[in-house]
PLY file of the C-alpha trace (Angstrom):
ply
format ascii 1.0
element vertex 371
property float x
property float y
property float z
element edge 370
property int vertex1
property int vertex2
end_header
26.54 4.47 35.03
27.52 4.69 31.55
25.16 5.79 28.92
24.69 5.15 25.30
21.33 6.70 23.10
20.98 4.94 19.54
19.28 7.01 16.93
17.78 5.73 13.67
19.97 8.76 11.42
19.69 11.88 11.46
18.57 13.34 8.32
15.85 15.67 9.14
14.67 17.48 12.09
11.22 16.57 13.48
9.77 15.22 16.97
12.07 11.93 17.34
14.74 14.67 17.21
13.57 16.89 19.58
13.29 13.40 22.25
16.44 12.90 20.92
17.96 16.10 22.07
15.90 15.93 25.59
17.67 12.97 26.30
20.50 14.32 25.66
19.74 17.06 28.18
19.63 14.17 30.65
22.77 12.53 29.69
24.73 14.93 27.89
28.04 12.69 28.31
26.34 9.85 26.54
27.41 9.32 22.85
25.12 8.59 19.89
25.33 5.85 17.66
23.26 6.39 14.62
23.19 4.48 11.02
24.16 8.23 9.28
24.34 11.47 9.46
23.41 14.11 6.70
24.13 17.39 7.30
23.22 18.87 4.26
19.63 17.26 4.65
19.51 18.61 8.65
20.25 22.34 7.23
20.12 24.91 10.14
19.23 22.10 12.47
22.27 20.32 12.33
24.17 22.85 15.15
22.26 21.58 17.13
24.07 18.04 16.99
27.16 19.11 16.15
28.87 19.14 19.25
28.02 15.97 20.24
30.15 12.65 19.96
28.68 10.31 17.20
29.30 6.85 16.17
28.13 6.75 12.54
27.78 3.25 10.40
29.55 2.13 7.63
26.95 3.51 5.62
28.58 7.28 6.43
30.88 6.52 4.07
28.81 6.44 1.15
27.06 9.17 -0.43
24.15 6.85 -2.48
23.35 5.51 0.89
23.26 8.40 2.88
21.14 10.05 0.53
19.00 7.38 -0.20
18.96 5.14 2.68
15.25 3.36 2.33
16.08 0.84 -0.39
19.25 -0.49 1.38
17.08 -1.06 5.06
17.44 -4.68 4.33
21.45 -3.43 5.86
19.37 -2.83 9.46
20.79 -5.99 11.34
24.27 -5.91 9.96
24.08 -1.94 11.16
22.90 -2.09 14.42
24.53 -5.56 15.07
28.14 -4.10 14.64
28.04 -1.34 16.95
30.05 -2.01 20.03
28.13 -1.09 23.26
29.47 -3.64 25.56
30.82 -1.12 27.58
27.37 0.50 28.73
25.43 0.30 31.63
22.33 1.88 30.06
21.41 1.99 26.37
18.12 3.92 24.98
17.52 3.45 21.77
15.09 5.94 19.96
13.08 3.74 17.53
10.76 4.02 14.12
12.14 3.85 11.20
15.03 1.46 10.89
14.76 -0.92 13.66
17.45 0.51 16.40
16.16 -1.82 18.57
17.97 -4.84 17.25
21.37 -3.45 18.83
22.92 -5.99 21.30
23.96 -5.14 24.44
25.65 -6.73 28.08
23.29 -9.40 29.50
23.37 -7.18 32.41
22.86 -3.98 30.94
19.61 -2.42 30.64
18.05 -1.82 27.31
15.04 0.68 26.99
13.05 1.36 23.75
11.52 4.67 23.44
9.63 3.58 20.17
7.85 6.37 18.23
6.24 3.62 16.29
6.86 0.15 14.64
8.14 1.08 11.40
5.13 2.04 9.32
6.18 0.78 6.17
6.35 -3.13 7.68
2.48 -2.77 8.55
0.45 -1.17 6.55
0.43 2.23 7.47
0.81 5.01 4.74
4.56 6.43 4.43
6.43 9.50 2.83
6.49 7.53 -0.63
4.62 5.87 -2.88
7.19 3.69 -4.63
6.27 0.59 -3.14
3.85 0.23 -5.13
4.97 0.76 -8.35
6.46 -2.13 -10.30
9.35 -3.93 -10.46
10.54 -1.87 -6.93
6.78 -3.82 -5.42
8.88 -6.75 -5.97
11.72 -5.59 -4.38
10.26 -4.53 -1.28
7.79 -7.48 -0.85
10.78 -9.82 -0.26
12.64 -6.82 1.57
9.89 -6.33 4.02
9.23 -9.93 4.80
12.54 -10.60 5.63
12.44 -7.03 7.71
9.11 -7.63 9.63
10.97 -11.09 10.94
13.79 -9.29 12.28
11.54 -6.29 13.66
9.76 -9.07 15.55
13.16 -10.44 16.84
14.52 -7.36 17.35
11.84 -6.34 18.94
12.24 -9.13 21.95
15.69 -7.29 22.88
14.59 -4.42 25.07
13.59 -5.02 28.66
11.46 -2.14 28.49
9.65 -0.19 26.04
8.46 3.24 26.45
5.50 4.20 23.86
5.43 7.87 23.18
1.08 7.46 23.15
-1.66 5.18 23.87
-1.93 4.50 20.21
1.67 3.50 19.53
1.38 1.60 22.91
-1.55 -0.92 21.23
0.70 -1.24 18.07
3.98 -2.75 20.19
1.22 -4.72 21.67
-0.34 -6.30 18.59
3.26 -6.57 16.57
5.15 -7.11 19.22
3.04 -9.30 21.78
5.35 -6.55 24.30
4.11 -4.55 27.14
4.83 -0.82 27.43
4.81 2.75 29.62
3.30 5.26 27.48
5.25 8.26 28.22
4.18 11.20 25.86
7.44 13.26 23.54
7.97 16.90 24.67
7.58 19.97 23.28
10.19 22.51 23.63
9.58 26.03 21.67
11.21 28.68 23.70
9.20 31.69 24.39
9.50 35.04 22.50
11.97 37.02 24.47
11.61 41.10 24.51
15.08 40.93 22.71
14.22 38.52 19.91
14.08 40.36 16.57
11.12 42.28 15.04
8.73 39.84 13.62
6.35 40.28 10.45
2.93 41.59 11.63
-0.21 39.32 9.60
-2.52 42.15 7.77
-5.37 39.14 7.93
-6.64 36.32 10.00
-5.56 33.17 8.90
-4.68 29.22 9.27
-1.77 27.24 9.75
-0.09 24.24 8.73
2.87 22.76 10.27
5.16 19.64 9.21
6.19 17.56 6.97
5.15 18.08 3.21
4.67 14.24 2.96
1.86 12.19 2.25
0.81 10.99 5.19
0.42 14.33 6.25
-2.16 14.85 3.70
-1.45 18.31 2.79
-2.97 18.08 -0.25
-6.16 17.63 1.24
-5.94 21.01 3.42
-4.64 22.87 0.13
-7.77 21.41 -1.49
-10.12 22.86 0.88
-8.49 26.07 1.51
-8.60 26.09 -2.39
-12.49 25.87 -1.70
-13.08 27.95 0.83
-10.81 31.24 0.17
-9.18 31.30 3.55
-5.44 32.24 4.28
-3.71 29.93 4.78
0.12 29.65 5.91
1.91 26.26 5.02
5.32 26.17 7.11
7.55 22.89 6.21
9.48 21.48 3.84
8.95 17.88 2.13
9.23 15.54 -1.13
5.41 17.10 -2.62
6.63 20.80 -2.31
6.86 21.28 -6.05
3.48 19.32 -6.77
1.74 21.20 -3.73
2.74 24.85 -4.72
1.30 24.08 -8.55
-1.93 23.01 -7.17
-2.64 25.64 -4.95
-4.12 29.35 -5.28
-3.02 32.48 -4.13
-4.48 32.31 -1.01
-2.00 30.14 0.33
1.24 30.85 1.39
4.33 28.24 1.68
7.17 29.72 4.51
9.46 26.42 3.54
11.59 26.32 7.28
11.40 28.91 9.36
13.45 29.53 12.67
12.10 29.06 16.15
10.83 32.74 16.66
8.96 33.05 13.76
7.34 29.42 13.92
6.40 30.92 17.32
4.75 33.87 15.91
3.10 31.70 13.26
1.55 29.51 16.46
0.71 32.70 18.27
-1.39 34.35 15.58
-2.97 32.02 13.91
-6.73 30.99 14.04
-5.98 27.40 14.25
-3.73 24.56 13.65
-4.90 22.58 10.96
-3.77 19.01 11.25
-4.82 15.80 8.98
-2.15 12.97 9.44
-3.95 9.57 8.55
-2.72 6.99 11.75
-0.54 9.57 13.45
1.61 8.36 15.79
1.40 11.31 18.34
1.38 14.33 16.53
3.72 17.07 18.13
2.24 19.92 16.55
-0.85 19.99 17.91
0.48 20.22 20.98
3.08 22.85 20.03
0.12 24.99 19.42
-1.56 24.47 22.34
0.95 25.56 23.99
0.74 28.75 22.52
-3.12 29.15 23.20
-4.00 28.11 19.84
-7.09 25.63 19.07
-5.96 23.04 16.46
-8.70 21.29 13.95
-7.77 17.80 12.90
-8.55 14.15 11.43
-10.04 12.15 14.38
-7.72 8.86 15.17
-4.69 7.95 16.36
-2.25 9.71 18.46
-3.64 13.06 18.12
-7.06 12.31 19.95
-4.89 12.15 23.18
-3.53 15.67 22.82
-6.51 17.82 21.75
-9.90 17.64 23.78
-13.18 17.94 21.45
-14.92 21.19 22.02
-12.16 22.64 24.66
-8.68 22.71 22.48
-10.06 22.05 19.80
-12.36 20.43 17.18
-11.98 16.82 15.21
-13.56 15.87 11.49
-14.35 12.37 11.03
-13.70 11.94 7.11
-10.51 12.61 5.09
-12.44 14.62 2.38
-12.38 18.55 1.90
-16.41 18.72 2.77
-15.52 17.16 5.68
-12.74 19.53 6.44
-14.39 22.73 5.25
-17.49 21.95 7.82
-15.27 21.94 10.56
-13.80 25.09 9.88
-17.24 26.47 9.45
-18.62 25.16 12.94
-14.73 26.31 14.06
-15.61 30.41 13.14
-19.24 29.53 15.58
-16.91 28.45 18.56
-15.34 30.62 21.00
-12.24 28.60 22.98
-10.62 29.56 26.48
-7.02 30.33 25.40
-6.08 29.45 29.43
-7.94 25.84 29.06
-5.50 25.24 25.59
-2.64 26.48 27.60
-3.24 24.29 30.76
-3.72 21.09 28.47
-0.51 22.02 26.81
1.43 21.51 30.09
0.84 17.86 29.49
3.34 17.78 27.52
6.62 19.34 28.42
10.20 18.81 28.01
10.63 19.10 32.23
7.55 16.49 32.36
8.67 14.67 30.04
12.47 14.77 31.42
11.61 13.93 35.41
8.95 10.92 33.43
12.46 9.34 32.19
14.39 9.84 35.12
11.36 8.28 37.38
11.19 5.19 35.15
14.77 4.85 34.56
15.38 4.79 37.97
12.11 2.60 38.85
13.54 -0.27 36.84
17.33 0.43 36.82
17.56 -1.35 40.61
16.95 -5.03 38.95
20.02 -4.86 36.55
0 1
1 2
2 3
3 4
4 5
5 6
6 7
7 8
8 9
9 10
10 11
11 12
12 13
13 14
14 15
15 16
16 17
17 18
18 19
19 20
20 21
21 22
22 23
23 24
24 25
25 26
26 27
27 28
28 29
29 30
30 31
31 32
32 33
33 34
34 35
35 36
36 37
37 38
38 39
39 40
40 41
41 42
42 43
43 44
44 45
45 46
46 47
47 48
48 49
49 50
50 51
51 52
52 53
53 54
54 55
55 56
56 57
57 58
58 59
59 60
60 61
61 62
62 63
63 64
64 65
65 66
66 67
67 68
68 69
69 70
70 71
71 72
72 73
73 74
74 75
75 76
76 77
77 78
78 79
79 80
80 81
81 82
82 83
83 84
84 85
85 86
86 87
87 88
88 89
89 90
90 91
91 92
92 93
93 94
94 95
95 96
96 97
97 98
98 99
99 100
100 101
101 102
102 103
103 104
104 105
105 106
106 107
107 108
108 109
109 110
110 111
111 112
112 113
113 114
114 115
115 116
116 117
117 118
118 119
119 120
120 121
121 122
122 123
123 124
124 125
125 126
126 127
127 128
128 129
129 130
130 131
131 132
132 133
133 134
134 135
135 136
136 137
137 138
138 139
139 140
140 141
141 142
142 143
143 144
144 145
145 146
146 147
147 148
148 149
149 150
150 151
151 152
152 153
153 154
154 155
155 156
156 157
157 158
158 159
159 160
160 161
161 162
162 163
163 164
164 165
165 166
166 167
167 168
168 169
169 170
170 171
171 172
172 173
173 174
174 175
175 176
176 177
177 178
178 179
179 180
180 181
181 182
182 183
183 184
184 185
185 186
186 187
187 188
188 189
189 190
190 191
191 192
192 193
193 194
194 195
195 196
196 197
197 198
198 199
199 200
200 201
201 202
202 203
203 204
204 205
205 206
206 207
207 208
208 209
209 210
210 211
211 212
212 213
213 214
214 215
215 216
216 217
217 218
218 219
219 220
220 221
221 222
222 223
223 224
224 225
225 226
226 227
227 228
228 229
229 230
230 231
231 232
232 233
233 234
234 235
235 236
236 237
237 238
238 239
239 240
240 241
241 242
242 243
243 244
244 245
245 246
246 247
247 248
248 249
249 250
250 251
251 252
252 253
253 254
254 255
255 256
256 257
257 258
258 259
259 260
260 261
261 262
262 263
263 264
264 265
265 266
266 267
267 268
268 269
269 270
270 271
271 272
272 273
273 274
274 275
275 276
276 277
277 278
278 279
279 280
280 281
281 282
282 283
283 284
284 285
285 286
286 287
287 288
288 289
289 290
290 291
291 292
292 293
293 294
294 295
295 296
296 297
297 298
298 299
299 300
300 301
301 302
302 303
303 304
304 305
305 306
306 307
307 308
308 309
309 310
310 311
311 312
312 313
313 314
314 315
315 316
316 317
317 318
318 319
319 320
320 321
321 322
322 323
323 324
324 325
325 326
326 327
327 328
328 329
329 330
330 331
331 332
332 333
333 334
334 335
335 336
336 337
337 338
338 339
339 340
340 341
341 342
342 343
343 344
344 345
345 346
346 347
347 348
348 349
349 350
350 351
351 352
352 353
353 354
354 355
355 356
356 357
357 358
358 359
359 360
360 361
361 362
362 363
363 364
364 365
365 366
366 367
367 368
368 369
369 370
């Protein structure tokens, strides 16, 4: 059976990567067809890919578009349109952002969606950027997106299957797409700290962690508010587009690590009081789960995606309003609470690359017998 995997672009390196790359692992002979590739943007991460056999778009060929690809997504059908995968058995395209789905394919091939999420910008949901907002480019994407949102809907009808990667995202394919779906959750794959990996930094005091994206649905700047408050270390690890503005704003008690390599992000995880996690209408939310499985109790916005990871009162603790008061009293009741590192560590398991590798494989081959 051949094997294709479609990939929005790779550009940065975050949890639709690491599915990505576990697919991979289960079809390492399949090739990748992606809108663009930007190795300068993927930094360190990009050895990871570079071995494999990519089919880039015409867009490859163009530095203003591979550096700026969001105002020239109206390009999405004529992209994904023009690959050729007529000669695949099996194609699984990874979807969010720019609407991999729409790629055609043999009538009697079968297409799988593992969608992360509809793209967020075609619904509502808060993105990386503000722009849209700001006239003329409100203009702009108005028309952009209405045109977009029809051929999500299309494209969207493609697939014979979609896989969710949580309940939450599994409601949205529902309500956009009027589309059933599996809900099969992304893994987490941190290797542990070996005996041989190299000395890491000891922590002279107790403190918090942030991990991701330094983007505004994130909302960073709400942690760095409240640890402004409340005096407590805090260690930001991530890089984003509100770096600059988040540094200025906050005090000396917080620390920014910018990207750090798997061992220390593990020592971060291992040491740290909690995870502190606020994403508004997260999708999943990998991070809280890559600090369970490292023991570690995370504290975070309740909703969405993340409320399937972390159980209230056992792996962790949930505040209800986006607002540092609300924040800061969490992390107050959090210093009352004792947690069962074993109980965090069991839930973790949940979420494995070897789960979520044999969760393909069974589905895959559950539905592979009608085509």
């Amino acid at each position: 059976m051949k094997v294709a995997l479609v990939h929005d672009y790779l550009r940065e390196y975050g949890g639709a990567e690491r599915v990505l790359e576990a697919l991979h692992e289960i079809w390492p002979d399949a090739p990748l067809y992606t809108a663009l590739v930007d190795q300068e943007g993927m930094g360190k991460f990009w050895k990871r890919f570079s071995n494999w056999k990519i089919h880039t778009s015409s867009m490859q060929k163009f530095w203003l578009l591979r550096k700026f690809p969001s105002p020239f997504r109206f390009l999405a059908p004529w992209i994904w349109e023009n690959f050729n995968l007529m000669d695949y058995d099996l194609v699984i395209s990874s979807a969010s952002w720019f609407i991999t789905k729409g790629v055609l394919t043999r009538s009697d091939a079968l297409h799988i969606c593992y969608c992360h999420t509809p793209p967020r910008y075609l619904y509502g949901y808060k993105t990386q950027s503000n722009l849209a907002n700001v006239f003329p480019i409100s203009i702009y994407t108005h028309f952009v997106n209405k045109f977009l949102r029809r051929y999500d809907y299309l494209a969207a009808q493609r697939p014979d299957y979609f896989i969710a990667n949580s309940k939450e995202v599994q409601g949205r394919i529902k309500k956009f797409y009027n589309r059933d779906s599996v809900v099969i959750y992304p893994p987490i794959s941190l290797p542990p700290l070996s005996p041989s990996s190299p000395l890491l930094p000891l922590f002279p005091q107790p403190f918090f962690l942030y991990v991701g994206r330094l983007a505004r649905p994130k909302n960073i700047d709400l942690i760095i508010r409240a640890f402004n408050e409340n005096g407590k270390k805090l260690i930001v690890v991530g890089r984003g587009k509100d770096e600059n503005y988040l540094k200025k704003i906050a005090k000396k008690n917080i620390e920014f690590k910018g990207h750090v390599t798997d061992e220390e992000l593990e020592n971060y995880y291992t040491n740290a009081k909690a995870l502190i996690f606020a994403s508004q209408d997260e999708d999943f939310g990998i991070t809280p789960c890559e600090a369970q499985s490292f023991g570690t109790p995370v504290i975070a916005f309740r909703g969405s995606g993340v409320d399937e990871s972390v159980i209230d009162g056992k792996t962790g603790i949930f505040f209800d309003k986006l607002t540092t008061e609300f924040l800061n009293s969490a992390l107050q009741k959090f210093e009352t609470m004792k947690f069962d590192k074993n109980v965090i560590l069991n839930n973790a398991k949940r979420f494995s690359k070897e789960r979520f590798k044999t969760e393909i494989r069974e589905f895959v081959s559950s539905v592979s017998h009608i085509f």
